[in-house]
ZAMARGU-4260 file (C-alpha; in steps of 0.2 Angstrom, whole numbers, plus 5000, padded with zeros to 4 digits):
<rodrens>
0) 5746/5621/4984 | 5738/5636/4989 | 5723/5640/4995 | 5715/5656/4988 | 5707/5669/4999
5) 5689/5665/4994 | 5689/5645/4994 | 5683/5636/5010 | 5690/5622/5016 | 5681/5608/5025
10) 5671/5612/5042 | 5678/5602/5058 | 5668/5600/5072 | 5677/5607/5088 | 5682/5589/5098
15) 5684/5602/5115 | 5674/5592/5126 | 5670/5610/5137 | 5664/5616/5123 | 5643/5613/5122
20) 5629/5622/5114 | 5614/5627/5125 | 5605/5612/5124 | 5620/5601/5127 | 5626/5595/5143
25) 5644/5591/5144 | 5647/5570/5144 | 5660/5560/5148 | 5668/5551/5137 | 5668/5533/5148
30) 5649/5540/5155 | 5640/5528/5142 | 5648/5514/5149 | 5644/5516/5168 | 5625/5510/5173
35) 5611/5523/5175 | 5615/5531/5193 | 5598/5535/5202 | 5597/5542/5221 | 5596/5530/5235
40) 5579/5532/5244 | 5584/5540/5263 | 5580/5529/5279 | 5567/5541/5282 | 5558/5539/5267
45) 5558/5519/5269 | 5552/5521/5284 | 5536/5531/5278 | 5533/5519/5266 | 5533/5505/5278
50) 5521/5515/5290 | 5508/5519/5273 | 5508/5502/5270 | 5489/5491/5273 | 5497/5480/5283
55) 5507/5493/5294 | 5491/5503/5298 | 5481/5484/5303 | 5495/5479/5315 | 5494/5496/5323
60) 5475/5498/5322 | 5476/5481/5333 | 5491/5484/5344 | 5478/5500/5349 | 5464/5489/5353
65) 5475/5477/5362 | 5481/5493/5374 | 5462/5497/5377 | 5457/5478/5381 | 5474/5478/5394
70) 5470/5494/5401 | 5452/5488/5403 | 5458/5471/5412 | 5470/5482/5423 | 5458/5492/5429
75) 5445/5480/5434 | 5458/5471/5441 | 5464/5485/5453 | 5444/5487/5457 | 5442/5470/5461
80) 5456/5469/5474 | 5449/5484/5482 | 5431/5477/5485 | 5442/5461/5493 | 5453/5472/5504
85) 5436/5481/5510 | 5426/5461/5511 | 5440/5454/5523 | 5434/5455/5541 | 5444/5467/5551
90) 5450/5461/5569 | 5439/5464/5581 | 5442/5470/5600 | 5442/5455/5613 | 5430/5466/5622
95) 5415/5467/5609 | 5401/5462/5614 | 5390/5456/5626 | 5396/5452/5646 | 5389/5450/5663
100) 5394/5455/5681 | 5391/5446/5697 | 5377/5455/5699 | 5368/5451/5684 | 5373/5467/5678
105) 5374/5464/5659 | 5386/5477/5649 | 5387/5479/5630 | 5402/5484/5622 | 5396/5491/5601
110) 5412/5490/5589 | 5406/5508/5585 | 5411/5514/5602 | 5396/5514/5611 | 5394/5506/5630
115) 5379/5504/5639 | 5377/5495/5658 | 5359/5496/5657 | 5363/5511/5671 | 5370/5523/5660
120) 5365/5522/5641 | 5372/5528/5627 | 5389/5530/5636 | 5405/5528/5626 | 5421/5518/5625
125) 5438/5515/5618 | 5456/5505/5624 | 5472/5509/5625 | 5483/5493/5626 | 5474/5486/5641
130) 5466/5500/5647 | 5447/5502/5646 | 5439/5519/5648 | 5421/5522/5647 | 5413/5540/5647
135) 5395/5541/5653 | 5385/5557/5653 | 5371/5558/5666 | 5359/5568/5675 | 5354/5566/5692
140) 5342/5577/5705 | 5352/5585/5717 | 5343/5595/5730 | 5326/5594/5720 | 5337/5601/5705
145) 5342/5592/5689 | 5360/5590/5686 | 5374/5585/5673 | 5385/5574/5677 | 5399/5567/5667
150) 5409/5552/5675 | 5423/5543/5669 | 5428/5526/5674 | 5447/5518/5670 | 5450/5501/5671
155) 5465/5488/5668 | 5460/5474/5658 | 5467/5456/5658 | 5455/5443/5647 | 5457/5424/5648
160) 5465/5412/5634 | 5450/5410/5627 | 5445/5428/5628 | 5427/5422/5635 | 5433/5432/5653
165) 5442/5447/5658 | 5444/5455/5674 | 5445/5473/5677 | 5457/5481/5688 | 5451/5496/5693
170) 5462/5512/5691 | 5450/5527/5693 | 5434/5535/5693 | 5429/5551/5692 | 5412/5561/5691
175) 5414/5582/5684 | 5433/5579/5687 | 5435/5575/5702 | 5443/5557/5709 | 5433/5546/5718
180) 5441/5536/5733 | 5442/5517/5728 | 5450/5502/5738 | 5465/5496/5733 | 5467/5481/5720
185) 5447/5482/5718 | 5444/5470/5703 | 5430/5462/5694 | 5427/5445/5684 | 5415/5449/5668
190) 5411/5435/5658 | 5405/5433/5641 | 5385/5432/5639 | 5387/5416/5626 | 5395/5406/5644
195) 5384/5414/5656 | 5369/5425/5655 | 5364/5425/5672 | 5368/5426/5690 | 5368/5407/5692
200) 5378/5401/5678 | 5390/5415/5681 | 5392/5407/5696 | 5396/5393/5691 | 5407/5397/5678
205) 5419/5411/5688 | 5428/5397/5697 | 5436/5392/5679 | 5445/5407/5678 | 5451/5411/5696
210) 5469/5406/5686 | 5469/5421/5677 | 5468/5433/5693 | 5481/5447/5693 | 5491/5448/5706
215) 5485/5464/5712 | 5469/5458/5713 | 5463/5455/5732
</rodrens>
């Protein structure tokens, strides 16, 4: 049978699945039977909502509070050990201190460097491994003038066991520079003002340490 030229036949929908309208997106045919696919959330992106988080901002409000408190401790810590290195008493020369010559002649030896021998005061000292030097700065009438003078006097020093004695060797003295002539092996015994603190008591005492004389001693 034929059709003629004005009937229509039946519509049919075009089964091309390219072909859409425009508010159509194209589907799949299996697409309805796969689960909904979403997008993952990146590491980044947990990692922000982790640090957001209550919790996340107490633990690090408190691991900022411990840092102060361990910083504070550390600190007084270091200050503390300071003030101890600075309390601990440092050694102190064998030679500071009081001592007396045979003469009664009583010498004073200050930790600050200052010497006096009741003859010239305010003089000055210092040691070098055993030897002593003391620097005196005096004035003295020469000729109806008054003069400056500036002597120097070097000893060798050799103390006793118990560092209450020492006796002095005597290397040099000198007045404005120039040497002044002294004996061979001239020595002296000076002994501690806490064993003897006068003539009669040193006396007495300067026999105990006749075993420390140096042999260059006369």
């Amino acid at each position: 049978m034929s059709m003629e030229s004005g009937d229509e036949g039946p519509n049919f929908v075009s089964q091309d699945p390219s072909h859409t309208t425009e508010n159509q997106r194209p589907v799949n045919q299996f697409q309805a039977y796969y689960p909904t696919q979403t997008s993952q959330p990146t590491f980044s992106e947990k990692l922000s909502g982790i640090s957001e988080h209550p919790l996340s901002k107490q633990v690090t409000d408190f691991v900022k509070h411990k840092n102060v408190i361990y910083a504070i401790a550390i600190g007084v810590l270091l200050v503390s050990a300071v003030v101890l290195i600075f309390m601990i008493p440092q050694d102190a020369e064998p030679i500071e201190g009081k001592w007396i010559k045979s003469d009664g002649q009583l010498l004073t030896f200050e930790n600050d460097g200052e010497f006096s021998n009741q003859i010239y005061p305010g003089s000055t000292w210092s040691m070098d491994g055993q030897i002593l030097s003391m620097y005196s700065t005096v004035q003295i009438i020469d000729e109806q003038t008054l003069v400056t003078k500036i002597i120097v006097q070097t000893v060798k020093v050799e103390f006793s066991d118990d560092e209450m004695a020492m006796w002095w060797l005597w290397e040099s003295v000198t007045i404005d520079g120039l040497e002044e002539n002294l004996e061979q092996g001239t020595c002296s015994l000076i002994i501690k003002e806490s064993v003897a603190d006068n003539t009669l008591e040193y006396a007495l005492e300067a026999p105990n340490y006749q075993s420390i004389k140096p042999s260059s001693c006369q």
